[in-house]
C-alpha positions as CSV (number, residue, x, y, z in Angstrom):
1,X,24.9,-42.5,154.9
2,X,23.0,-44.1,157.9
3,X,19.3,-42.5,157.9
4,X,17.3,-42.5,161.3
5,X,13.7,-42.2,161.4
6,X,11.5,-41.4,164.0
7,X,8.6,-43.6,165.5
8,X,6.8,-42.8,168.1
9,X,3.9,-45.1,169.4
10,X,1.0,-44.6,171.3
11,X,-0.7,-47.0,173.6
12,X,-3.9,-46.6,174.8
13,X,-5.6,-47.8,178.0
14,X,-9.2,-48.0,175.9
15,X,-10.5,-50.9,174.5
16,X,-12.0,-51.3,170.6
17,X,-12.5,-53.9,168.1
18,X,-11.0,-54.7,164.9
19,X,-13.4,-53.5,163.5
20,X,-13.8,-50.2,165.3
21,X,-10.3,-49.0,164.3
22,X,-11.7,-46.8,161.6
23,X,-14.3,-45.4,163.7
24,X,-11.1,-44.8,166.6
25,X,-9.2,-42.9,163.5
26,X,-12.8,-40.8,162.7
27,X,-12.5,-40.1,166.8
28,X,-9.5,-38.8,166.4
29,X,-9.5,-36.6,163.4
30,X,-13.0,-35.4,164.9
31,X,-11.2,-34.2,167.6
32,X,-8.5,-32.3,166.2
33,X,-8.8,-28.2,165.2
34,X,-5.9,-28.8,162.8
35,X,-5.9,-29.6,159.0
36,X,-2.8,-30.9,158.9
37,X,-3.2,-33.7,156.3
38,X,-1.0,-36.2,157.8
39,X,-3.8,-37.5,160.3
40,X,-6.3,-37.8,157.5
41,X,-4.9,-37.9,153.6
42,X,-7.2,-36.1,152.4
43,X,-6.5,-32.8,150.2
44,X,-9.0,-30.5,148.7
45,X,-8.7,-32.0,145.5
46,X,-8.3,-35.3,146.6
47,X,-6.0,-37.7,148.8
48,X,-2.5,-37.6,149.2
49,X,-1.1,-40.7,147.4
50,X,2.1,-41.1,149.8
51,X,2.5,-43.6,152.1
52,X,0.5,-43.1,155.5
53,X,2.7,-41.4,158.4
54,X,0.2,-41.2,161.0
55,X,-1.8,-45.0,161.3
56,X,-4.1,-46.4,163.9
57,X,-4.0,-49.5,165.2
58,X,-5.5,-52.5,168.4
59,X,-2.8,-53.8,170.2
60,X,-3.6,-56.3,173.1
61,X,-6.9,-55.1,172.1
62,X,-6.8,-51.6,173.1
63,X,-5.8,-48.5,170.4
64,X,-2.9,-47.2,169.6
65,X,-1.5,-44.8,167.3
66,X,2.0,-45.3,165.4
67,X,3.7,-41.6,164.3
68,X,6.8,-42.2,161.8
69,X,8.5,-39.0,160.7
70,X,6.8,-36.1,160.0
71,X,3.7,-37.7,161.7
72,X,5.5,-37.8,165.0
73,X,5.5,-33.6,164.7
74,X,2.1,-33.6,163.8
75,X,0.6,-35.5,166.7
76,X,1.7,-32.6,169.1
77,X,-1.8,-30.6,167.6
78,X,-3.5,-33.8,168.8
79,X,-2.3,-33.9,172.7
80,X,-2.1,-29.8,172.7
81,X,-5.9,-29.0,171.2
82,X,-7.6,-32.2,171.0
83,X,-10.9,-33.1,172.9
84,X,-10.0,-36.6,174.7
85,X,-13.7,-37.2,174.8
86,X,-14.7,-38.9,171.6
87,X,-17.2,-41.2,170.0
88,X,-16.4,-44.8,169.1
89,X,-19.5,-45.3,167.0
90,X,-22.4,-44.9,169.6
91,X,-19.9,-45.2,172.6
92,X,-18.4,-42.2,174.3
93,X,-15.1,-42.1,175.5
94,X,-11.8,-40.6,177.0
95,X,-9.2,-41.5,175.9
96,X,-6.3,-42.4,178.2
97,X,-2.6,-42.6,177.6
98,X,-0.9,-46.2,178.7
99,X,2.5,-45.8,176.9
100,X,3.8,-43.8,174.9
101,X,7.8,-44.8,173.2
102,X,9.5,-42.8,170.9
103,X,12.5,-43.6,169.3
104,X,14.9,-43.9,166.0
105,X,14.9,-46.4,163.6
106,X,17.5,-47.2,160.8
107,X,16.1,-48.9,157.7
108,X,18.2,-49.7,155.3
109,X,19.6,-53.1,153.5
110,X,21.2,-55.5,155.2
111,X,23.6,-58.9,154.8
112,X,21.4,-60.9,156.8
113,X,17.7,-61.9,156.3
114,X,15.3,-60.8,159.0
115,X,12.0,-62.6,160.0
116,X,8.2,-60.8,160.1
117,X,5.1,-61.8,160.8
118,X,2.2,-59.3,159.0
119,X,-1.2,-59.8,160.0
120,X,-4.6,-58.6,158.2
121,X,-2.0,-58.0,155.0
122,X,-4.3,-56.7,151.9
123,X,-2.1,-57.1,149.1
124,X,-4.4,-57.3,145.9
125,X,-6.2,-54.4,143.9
126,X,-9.2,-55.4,142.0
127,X,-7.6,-56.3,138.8
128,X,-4.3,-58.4,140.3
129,X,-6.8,-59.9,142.4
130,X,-8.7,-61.5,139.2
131,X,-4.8,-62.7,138.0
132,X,-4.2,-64.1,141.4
133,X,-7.5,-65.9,141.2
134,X,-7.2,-67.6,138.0
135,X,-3.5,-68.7,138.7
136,X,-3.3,-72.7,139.5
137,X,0.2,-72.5,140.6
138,X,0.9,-72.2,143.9
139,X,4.6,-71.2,143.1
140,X,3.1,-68.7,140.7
141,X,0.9,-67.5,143.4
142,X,3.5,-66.7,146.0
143,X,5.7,-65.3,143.9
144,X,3.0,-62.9,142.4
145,X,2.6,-61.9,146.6
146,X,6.1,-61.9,147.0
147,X,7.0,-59.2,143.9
148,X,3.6,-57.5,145.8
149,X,5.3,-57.5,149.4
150,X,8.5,-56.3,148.2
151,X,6.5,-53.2,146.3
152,X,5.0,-52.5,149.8
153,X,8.5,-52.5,151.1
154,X,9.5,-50.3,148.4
155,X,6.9,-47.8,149.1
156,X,7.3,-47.5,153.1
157,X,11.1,-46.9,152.3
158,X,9.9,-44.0,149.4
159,X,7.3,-42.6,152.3
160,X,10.5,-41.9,154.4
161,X,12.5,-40.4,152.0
162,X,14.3,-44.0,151.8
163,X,16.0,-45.1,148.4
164,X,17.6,-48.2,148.2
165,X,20.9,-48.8,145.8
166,X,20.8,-53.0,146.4
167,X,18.2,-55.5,145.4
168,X,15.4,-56.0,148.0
169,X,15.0,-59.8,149.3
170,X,11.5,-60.9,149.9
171,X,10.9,-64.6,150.9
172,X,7.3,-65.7,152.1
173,X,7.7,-68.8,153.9
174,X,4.4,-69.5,155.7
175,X,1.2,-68.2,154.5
176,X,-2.5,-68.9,156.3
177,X,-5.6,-69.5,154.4
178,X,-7.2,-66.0,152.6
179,X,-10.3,-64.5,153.9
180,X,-12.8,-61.6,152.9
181,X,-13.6,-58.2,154.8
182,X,-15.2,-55.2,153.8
183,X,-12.9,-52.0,152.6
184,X,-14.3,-49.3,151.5
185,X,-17.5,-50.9,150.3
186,X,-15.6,-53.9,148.1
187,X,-14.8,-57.2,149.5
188,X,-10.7,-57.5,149.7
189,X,-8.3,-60.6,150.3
190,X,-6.5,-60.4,153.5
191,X,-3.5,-62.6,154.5
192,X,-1.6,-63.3,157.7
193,X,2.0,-65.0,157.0
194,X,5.6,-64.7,157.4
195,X,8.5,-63.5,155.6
196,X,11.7,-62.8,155.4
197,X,13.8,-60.0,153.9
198,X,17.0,-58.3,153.6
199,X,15.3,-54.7,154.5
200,X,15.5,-53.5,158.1
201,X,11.5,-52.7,159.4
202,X,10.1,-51.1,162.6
203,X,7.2,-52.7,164.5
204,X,3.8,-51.8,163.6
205,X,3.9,-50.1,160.4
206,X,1.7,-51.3,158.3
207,X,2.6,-52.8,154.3
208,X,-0.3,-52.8,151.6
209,X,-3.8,-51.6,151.6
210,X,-5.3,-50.0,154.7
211,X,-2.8,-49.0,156.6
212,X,-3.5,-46.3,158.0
213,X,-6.7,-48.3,159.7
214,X,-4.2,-51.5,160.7
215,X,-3.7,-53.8,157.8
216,X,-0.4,-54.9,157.3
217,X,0.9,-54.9,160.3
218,X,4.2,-56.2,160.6
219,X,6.3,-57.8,164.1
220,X,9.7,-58.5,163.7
221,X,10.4,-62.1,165.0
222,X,13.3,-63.5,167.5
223,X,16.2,-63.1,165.3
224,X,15.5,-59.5,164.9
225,X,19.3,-57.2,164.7
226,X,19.0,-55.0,167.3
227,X,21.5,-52.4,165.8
228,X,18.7,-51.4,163.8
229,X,17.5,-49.2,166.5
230,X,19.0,-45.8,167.0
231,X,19.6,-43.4,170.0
């Protein structure tokens, strides 16, 4: 059975910085009257430990929101209650609407590989980050990220209500030199690279850590199948 999901994305005509994207997602939920937990995942007694349906993002500079499922309901309280006129750190602003796309998208395992670029990518915890650093292999390495990715994979599919009866095929095959940033008071490894995989994956969404802030984000590359999309 074929499962569709709905995306729908959110372009902005306002400008942030990387590392205003946080503050943009504060904006937002600032905004809002509604408690719906999908905008924040945040419970009383805690967070909601599911994979992030509502995420915020800089394209081309500018913010955007990406909606996937259930998230793509819940952003109706946002455009029907919300005050457009919010604070990005000491900055107000209001927020326009550039473009706004909603569609279906079919994930699911494939014959063919299909190429991704993920940028900002934050796949290591604290302790796999202390096996990762001690490891003198380079094969060893990759592998270690590659097991990681395909977890990620794993988990967007689960966050849909996707279960997957073949093998998942993760191949990184170019990977950019590790830097630090600051999450949630701890500095974290972020990657940019390439990979390939068996898995069918809409734009945007994010894999790893942080991503309902914008790590992780993944763009299909040329040889992307364009069956994958749905009416």
């Amino acid at each position: 059975m074929i499962t569709k999901t709905r995306i729908l994305s959110i372009q902005f005509a306002n400008e942030i910085k990387s590392q205003e994207i946080p503050l943009f997602r504060g904006a937002v939920i600032g905004a809002l009257d509604s408690s719906n937990i999908l905008f924040h995942n945040h419970k009383e007694d805690g967070f909601r430990y599911s994979y992030p349906l509502i995420q915020y993002k800089r394209k081309d500079g500018k913010a955007m929101i990406i909606c996937i499922g259930e998230g793509t309901e819940a952003i109706g309280c946002f455009f029907q209650n919300a005050n457009l006129e919010v604070s990005i750190g000491t900055r107000m602003i209001k927020l326009e609407i550039s473009d706004l796309k909603a569609y279906q998208f079919i994930t699911q395992i494939w014959n063919d590989l299909f190429t991704y670029r993920i940028n900002r990518w934050m796949p290591l915890n604290k302790e796999n980050y202390e096996i990762f650093r001690s490891n003198d292999s380079i094969a060893d390495r990759y592998a270690m990220l590659e097991n990681i990715l395909t977890g990620n994979i794993l988990s967007f599919a689960k966050g849909i209500g996707i279960f997957f009866d073949k093998e998942v095929i993760c191949k990184i095959t170019d990977i950019n030199e590790p830097h630090l940033v600051q999450y949630k008071d701890t500095k974290m490894m972020i990657f940019n690279a390439t990979f390939k995989s068996n898995v069918s994956l809409p734009d945007y969404i994010g894999l790893g850590k942080g991503v309902s802030i914008g790590y992780g984000e993944i763009r299909k590359q040329n040889n992307y199948n364009t069956n994958n999309y749905g009416n």
